[in-house]
N, C-alpha and C positions, 0 to 999 in steps of 0.2 A: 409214318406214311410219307412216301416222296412227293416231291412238289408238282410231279408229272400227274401222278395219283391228284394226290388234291384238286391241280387243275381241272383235271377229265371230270372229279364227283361236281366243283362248282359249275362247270359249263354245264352237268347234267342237270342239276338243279336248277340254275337260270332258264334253260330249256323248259323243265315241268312247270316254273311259275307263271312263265309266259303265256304257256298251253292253258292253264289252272285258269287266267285272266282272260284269254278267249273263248273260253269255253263258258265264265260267266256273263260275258258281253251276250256270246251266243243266245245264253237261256235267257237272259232280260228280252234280249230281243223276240223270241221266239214267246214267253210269256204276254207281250204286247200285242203281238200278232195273235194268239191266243183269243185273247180280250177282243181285237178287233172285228175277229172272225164271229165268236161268241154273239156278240152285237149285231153285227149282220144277219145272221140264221137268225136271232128272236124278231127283226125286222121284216125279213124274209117271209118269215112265219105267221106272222100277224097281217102283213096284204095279202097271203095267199089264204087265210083265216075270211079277213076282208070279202076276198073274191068268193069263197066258196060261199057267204052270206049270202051274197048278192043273186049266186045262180042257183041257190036253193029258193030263193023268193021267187022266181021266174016261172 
């Protein structure tokens, strides 16, 4: 294999590890957000739960 060769497969490699590591940042992130949101809708859920109490008793 030439060294021209070789270079081009390391730069391509370096390239995919890089993508590989943003793309797990990505999911952590997106995971968390996730979770955040998750949290919010059973919050949500529960004063609108709340309210419908309130205006059945009316």
């Amino acid at each position: 294999m030439s060294a021209e060769l070789f270079n081009e497969l390391e730069g391509r490699i370096h390239s995919l590890v890089t993508a590989i590591q943003e793309l797990k940042l990505e999911n952590s992130r997106l995971k968390e957000e996730n979770v955040r949101l998750s949290e919010e809708r059973v919050d949500f859920r529960s004063r609108l739960d709340s309210i419908l109490q309130k205006l059945e008793g009316v």
